[in-house]
C-alpha positions as CSV (number, residue, x, y, z in Angstrom):
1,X,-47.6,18.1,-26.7
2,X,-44.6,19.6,-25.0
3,X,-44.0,23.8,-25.1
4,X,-41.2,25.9,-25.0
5,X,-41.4,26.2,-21.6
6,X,-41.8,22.8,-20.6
7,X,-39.0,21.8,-21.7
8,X,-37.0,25.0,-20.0
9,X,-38.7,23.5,-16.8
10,X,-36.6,19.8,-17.0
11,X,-33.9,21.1,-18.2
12,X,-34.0,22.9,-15.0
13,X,-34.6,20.0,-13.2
14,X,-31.8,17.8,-15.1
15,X,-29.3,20.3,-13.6
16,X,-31.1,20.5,-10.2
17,X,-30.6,16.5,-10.2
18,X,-27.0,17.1,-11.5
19,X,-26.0,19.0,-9.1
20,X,-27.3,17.2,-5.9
21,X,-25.3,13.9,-7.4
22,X,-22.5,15.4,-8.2
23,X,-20.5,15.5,-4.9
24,X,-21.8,12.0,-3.9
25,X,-20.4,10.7,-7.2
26,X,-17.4,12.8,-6.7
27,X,-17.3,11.2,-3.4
28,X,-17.6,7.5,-4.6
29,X,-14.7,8.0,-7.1
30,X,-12.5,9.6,-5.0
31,X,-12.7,6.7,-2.2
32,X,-13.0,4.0,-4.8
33,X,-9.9,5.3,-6.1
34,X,-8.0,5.6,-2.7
35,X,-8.6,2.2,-1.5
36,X,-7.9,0.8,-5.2
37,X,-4.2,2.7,-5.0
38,X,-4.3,1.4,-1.1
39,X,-4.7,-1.8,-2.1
40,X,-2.5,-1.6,-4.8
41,X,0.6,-0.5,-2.2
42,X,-0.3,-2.9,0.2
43,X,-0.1,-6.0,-2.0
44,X,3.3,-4.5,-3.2
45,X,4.6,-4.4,0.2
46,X,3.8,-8.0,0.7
47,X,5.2,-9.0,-2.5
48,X,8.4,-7.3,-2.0
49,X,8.3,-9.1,1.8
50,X,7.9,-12.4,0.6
51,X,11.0,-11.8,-1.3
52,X,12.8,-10.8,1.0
53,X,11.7,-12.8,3.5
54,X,12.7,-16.5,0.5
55,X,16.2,-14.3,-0.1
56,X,16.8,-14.8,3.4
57,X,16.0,-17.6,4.7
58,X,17.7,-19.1,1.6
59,X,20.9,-17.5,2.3
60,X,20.8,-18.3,5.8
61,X,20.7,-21.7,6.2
62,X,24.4,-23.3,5.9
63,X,25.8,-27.2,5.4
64,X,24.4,-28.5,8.3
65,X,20.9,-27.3,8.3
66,X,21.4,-24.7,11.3
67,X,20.2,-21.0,10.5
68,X,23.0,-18.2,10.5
69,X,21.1,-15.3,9.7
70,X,24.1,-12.6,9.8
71,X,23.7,-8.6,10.1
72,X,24.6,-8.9,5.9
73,X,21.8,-11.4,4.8
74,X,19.1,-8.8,7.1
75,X,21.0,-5.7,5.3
76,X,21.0,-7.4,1.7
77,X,16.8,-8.4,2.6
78,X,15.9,-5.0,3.3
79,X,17.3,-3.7,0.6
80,X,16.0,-6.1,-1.7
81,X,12.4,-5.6,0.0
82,X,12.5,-1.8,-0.6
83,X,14.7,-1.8,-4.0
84,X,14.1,-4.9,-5.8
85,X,17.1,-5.9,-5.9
86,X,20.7,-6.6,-3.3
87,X,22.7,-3.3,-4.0
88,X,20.1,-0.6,-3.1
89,X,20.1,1.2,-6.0
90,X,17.1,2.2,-8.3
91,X,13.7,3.6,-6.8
92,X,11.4,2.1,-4.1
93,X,9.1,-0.2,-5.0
94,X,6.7,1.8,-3.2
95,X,7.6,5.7,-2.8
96,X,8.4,6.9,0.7
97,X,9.9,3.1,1.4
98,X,12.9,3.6,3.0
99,X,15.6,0.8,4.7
100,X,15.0,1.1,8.3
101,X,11.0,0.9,7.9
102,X,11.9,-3.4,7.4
103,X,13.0,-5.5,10.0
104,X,14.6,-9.2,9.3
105,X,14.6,-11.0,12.7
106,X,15.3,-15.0,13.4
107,X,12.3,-16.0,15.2
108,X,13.7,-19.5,15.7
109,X,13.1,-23.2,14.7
110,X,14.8,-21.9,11.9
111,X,12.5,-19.7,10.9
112,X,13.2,-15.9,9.4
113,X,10.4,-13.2,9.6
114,X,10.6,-10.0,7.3
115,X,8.1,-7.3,8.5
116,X,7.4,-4.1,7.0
117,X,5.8,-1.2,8.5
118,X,4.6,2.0,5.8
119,X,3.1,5.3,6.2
120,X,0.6,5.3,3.9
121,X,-0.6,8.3,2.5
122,X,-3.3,9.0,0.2
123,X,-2.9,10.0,-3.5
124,X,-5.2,12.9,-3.5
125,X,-3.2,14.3,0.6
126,X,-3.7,13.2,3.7
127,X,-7.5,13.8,4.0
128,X,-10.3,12.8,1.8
129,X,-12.6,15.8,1.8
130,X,-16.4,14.7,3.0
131,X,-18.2,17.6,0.6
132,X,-20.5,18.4,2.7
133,X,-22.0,14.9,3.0
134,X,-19.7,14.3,6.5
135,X,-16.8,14.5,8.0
136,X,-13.1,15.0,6.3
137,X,-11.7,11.0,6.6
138,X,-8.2,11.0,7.0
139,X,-5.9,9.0,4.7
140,X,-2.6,8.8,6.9
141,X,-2.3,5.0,8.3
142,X,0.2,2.2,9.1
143,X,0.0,-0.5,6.4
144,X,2.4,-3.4,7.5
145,X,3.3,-6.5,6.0
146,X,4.7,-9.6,7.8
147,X,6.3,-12.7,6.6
148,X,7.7,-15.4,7.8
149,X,9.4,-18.2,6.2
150,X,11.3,-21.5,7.3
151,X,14.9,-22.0,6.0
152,X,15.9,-24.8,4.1
C-alpha cells in the first residue's frame, strides 16, 4: 500500500529525472534538426548544380561537336543555379546564395564543370550551444557542390 508521502517522494524523483534529460534531449533535437536543414541545403545546392551544370553544357556545344562555352552561357548558369531560372529574378533557391559564389569553367574534352561554394549557417545562429554537456560546436562551414558534365 502506497501513502501520501510516497507518492510525494516519485513525484520528486520524476522531476529529478526530468530535469537531468532534459538538456540532453534538448541537445539531440537541436543537432538532429541542424544536420536535417544541413542536409536539406546541401542536396539543394547539388540539385540546382546539376542544372546548371545540363543548361550548360547543352547550350555549349555547337554544329560541329566542339564546345564554345561563352562568358553568356556561364552568366545565364549561375543564375539559373542560384534563381531557378535564366533572368535572375525571384529568390534563391537557398538564402544567402548569391551569383559570384558559382563558377562555370570548361575543363576540356568537352567537358563543363559548375561548382558551388556556400556559407552555411545554422538555423538556430552560428553556434549550437553544448548545455553544459560540452563545448559550444560551431555551425559556420563551407558546403560546396561540384558538377561536371560532358557536352553533347
Amino acid at each position: 500500500m502506497r501513502t501520501a508521502a510516497t507518492l510525494t517522494q516519485q513525484r520528486g524523483l520524476a522531476l529529478v529525472e526530468t530535469v537531468i534529460t532534459l538538456p540532453f534531449l534538448l541537445f539531440v533535437m537541436f543537432a538532429a534538426t541542424e544536420i536535417t536543414f544541413a542536409f536539406v541545403q546541401h542536396t539543394t545546392l547539388t540539385k540546382a548544380a546539376r542544372d546548371a551544370a545540363r543548361y550548360a553544357a547543352e547550350e555549349a556545344i555547337d554544329g560541329t561537336l566542339t564546345m564554345n562555352l561563352t562568358s553568356a552561357i556561364q552568366n545565364d548558369a549561375r543564375r539559373l543555379l542560384v534563381y531557378g531560372n535564366k533572368a535572375g529574378t525571384g529568390t534563391p533557391a537557398v538564402s544567402g546564395l548569391d551569383v559570384s559564389d558559382v563558377s562555370v569553367t570548361d575543363v576540356g574534352g568537352n567537358n563543363v564543370e559548375v561548382s558551388v561554394t556556400y556559407p552555411y549557417s545554422g538555423i538556430l545562429g552560428t553556434v549550437l550551444p553544448g548545455f553544459g554537456y560540452g563545448s559550444d560546436i560551431s555551425l559556420l562551414l563551407s558546403m560546396s557542390a561540384t558538377v561536371t558534365m560532358r557536352a553533347l
